[in-house]
DSSP file (Angstrom, degrees, kcal/mol; ACC not computed):
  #  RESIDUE AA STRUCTURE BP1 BP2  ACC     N-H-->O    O-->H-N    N-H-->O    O-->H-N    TCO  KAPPA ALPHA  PHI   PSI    X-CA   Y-CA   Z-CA
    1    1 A X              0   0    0      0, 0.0     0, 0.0     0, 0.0     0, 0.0   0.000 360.0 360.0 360.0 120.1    0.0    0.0    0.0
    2    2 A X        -     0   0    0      1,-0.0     2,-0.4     0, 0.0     0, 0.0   0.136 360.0-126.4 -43.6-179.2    1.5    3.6   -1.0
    3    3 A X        -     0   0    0     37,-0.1     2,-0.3    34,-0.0    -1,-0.0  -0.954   8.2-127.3-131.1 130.6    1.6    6.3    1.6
    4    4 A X        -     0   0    0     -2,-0.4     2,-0.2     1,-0.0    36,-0.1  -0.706  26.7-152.0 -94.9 140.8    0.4    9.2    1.3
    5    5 A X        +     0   0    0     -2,-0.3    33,-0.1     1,-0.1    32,-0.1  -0.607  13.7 179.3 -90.9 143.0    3.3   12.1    2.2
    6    6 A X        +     0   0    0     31,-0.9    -1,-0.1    -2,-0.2    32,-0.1   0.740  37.6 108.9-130.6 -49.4    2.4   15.7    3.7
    7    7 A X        -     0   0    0     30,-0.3     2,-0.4     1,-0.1    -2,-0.1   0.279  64.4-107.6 -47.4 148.2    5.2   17.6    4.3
    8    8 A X    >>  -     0   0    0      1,-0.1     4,-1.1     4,-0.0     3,-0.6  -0.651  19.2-114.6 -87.3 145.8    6.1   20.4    2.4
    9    9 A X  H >>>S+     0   0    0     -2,-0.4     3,-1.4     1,-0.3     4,-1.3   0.863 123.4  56.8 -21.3 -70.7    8.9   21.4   -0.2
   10   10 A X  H >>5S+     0   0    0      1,-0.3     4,-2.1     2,-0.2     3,-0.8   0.933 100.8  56.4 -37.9 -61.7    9.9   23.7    2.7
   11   11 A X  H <>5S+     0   0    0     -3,-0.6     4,-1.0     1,-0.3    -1,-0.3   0.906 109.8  37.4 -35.2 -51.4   10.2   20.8    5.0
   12   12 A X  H <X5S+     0   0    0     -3,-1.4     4,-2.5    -4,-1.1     3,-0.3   0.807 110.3  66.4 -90.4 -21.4   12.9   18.5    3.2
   13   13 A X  H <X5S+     0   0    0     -4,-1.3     4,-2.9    -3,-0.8    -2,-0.2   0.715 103.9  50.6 -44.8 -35.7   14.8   21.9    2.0
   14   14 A X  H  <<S+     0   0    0     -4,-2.1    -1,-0.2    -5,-0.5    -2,-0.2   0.893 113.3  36.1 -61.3 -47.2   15.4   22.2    5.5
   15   15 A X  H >X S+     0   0    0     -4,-1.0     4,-3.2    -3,-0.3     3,-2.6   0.898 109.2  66.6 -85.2 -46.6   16.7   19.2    6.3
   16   16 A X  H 3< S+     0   0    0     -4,-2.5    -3,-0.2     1,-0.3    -2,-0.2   0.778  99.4  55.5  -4.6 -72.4   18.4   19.1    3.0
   17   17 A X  T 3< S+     0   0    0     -4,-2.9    -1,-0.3     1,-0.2    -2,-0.2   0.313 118.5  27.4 -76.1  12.6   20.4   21.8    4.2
   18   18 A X  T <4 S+     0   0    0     -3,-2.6    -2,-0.2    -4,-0.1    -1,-0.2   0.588 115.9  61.5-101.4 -28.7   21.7   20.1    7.5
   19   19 A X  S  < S-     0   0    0     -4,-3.2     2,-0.3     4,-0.0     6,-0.0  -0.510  72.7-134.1 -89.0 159.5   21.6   16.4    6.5
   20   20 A X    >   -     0   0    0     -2,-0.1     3,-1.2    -3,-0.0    -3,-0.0  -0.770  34.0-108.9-101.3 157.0   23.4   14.6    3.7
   21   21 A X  T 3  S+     0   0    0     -2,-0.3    27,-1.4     1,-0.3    28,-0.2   0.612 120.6  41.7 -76.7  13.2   21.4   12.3    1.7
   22   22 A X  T 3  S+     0   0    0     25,-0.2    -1,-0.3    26,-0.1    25,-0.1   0.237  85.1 123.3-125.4  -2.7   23.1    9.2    3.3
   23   23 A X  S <  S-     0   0    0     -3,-1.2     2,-0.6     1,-0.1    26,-0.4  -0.324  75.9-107.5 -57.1 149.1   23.2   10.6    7.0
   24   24 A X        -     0   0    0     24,-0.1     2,-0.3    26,-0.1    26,-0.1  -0.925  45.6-168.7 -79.3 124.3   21.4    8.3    9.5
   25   25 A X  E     -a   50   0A   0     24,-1.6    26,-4.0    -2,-0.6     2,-0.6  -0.907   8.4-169.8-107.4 123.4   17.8   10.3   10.4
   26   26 A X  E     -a   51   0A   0     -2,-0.3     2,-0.3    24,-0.1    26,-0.2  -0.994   6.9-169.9-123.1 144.7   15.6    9.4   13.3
   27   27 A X  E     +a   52   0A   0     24,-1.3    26,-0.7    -2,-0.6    12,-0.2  -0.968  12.5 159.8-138.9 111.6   12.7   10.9   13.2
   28   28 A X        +     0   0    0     -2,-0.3     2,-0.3    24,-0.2    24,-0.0  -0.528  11.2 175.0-136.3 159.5   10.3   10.8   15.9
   29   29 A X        -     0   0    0     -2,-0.2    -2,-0.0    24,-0.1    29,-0.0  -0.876  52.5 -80.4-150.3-156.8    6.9   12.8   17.8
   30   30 A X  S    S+     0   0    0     -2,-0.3    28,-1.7    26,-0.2    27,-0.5   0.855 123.7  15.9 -77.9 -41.7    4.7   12.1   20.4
   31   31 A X  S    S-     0   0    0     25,-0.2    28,-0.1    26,-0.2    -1,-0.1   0.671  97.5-118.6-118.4 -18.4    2.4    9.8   18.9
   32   32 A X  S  > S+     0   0    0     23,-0.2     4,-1.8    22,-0.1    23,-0.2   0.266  92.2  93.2 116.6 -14.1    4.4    8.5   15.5
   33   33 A X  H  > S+     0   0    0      1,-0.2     4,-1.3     2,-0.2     5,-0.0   0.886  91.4  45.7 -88.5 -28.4    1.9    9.7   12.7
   34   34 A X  H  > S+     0   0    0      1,-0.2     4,-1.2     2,-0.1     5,-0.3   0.953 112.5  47.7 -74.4 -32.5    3.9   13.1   12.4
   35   35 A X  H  > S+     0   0    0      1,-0.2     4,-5.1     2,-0.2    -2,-0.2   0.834 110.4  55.4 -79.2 -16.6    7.2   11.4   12.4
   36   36 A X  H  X S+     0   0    0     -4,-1.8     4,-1.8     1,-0.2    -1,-0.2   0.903 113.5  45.9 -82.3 -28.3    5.8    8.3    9.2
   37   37 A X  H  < S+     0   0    0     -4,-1.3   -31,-0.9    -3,-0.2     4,-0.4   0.713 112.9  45.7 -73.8 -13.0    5.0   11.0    7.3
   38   38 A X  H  X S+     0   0    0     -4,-1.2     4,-6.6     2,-0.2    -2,-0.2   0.818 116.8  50.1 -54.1 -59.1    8.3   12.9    7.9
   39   39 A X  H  X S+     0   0    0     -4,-5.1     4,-1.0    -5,-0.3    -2,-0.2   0.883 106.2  46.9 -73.2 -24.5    9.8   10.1    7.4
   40   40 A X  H  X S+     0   0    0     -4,-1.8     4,-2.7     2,-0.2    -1,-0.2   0.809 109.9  62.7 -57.0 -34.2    8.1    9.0    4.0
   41   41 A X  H  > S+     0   0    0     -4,-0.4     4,-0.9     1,-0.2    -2,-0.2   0.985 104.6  44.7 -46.3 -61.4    8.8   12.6    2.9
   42   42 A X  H  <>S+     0   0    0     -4,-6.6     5,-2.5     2,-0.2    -1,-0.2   0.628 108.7  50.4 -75.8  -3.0   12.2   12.2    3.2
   43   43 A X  H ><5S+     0   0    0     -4,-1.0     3,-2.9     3,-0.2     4,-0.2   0.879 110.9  52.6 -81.7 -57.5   12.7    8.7    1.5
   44   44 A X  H 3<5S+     0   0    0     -4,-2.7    -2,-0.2     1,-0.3    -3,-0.1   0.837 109.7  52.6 -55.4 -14.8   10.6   10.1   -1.6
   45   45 A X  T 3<5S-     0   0    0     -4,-0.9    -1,-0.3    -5,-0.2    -2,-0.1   0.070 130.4-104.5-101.1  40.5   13.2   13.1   -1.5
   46   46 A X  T < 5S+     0   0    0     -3,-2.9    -3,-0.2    -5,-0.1    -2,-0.2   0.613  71.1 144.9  90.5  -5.9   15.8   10.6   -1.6
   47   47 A X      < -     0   0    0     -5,-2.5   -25,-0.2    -4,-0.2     3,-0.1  -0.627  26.4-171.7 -84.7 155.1   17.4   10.2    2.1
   48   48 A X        +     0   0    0    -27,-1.4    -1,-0.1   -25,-0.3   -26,-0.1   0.260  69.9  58.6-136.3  12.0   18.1    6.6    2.3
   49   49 A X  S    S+     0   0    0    -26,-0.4   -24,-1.6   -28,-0.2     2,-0.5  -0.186  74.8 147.6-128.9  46.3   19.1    5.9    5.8
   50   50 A X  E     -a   25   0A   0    -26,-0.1     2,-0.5    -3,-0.1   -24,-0.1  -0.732  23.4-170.9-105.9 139.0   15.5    7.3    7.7
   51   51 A X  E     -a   26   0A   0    -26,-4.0   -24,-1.3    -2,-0.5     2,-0.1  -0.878   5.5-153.4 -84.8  92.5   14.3    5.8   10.8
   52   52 A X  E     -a   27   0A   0     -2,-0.5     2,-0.5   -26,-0.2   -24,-0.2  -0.729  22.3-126.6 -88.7 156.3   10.8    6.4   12.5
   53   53 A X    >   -     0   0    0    -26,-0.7     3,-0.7    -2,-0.1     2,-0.4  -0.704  35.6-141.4 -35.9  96.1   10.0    6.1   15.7
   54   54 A X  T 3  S+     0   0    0     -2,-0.5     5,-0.1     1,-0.2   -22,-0.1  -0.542  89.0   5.1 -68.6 127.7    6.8    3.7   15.6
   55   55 A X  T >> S-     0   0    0     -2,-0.4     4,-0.8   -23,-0.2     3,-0.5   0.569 108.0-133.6  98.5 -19.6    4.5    4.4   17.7
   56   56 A X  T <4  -     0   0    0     -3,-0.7     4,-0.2     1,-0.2   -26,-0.2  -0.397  59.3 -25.3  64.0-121.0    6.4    7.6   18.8
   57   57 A X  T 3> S+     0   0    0    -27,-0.5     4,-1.2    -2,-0.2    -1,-0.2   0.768 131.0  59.4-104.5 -21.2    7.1    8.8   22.2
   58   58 A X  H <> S+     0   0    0    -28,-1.7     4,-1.5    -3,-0.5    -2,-0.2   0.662 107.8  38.3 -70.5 -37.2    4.1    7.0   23.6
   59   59 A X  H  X S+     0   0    0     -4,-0.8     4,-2.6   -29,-0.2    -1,-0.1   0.813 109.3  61.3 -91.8  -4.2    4.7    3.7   22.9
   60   60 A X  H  4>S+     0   0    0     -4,-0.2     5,-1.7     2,-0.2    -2,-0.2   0.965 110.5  43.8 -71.9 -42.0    8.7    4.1   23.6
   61   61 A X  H ><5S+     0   0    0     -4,-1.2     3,-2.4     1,-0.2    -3,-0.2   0.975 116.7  55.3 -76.6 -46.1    7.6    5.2   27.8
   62   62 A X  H 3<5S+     0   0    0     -4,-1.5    -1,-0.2     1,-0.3    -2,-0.2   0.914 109.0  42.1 -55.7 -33.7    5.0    2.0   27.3
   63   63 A X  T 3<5S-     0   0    0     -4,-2.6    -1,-0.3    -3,-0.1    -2,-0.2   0.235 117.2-123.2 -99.5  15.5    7.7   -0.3   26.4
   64   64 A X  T < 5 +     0   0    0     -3,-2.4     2,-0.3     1,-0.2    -3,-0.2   0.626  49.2 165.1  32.2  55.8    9.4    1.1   28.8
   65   65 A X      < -     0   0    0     -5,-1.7    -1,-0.2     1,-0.1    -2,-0.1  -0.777  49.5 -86.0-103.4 143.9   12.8    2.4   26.8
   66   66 A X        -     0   0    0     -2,-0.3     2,-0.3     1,-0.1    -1,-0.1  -0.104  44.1-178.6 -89.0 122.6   14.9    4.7   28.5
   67   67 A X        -     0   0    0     -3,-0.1     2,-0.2    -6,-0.0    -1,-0.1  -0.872  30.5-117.7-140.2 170.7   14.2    8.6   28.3
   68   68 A X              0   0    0     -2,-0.3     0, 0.0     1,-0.1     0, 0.0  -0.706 360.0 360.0-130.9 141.8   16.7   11.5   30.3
   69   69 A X              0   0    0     -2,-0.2    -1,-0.1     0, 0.0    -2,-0.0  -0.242 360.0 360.0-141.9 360.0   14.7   13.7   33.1
């Protein structure tokens, strides 16, 4: 099944200019649905080493993986 992507031209210009298209990216939110589309953005512009988060920041404190206080 495709995905549909949202982000804007602006968005991956951004990253563009700080990332290489071979940098390792994680890319993460709170719940995961901003960071799959982040991350779909940036594979269709070519980055080839992006991670998301599943699930986000909410299922990483359920599964109880390690977060700085």
């Amino acid at each position: 099944m495709e995905q549909k992507c949202s982000r804007t031209l602006n968005f991956w210009r951004k990253v563009s200019s700080q990332f290489r298209k071979d940098d390792d990216i994680v890319v993460g939110c709170k719940s995961g649905r901003r960071s799959l589309l982040a991350a779909c953005d940036l594979q269709a512009a070519g980055f080839v080493r992006v991670t998301d988060v599943a699930g986000g920041y909410t299922a990483w404190t359920e599964n109880g993986l390690p977060v700085a206080k």
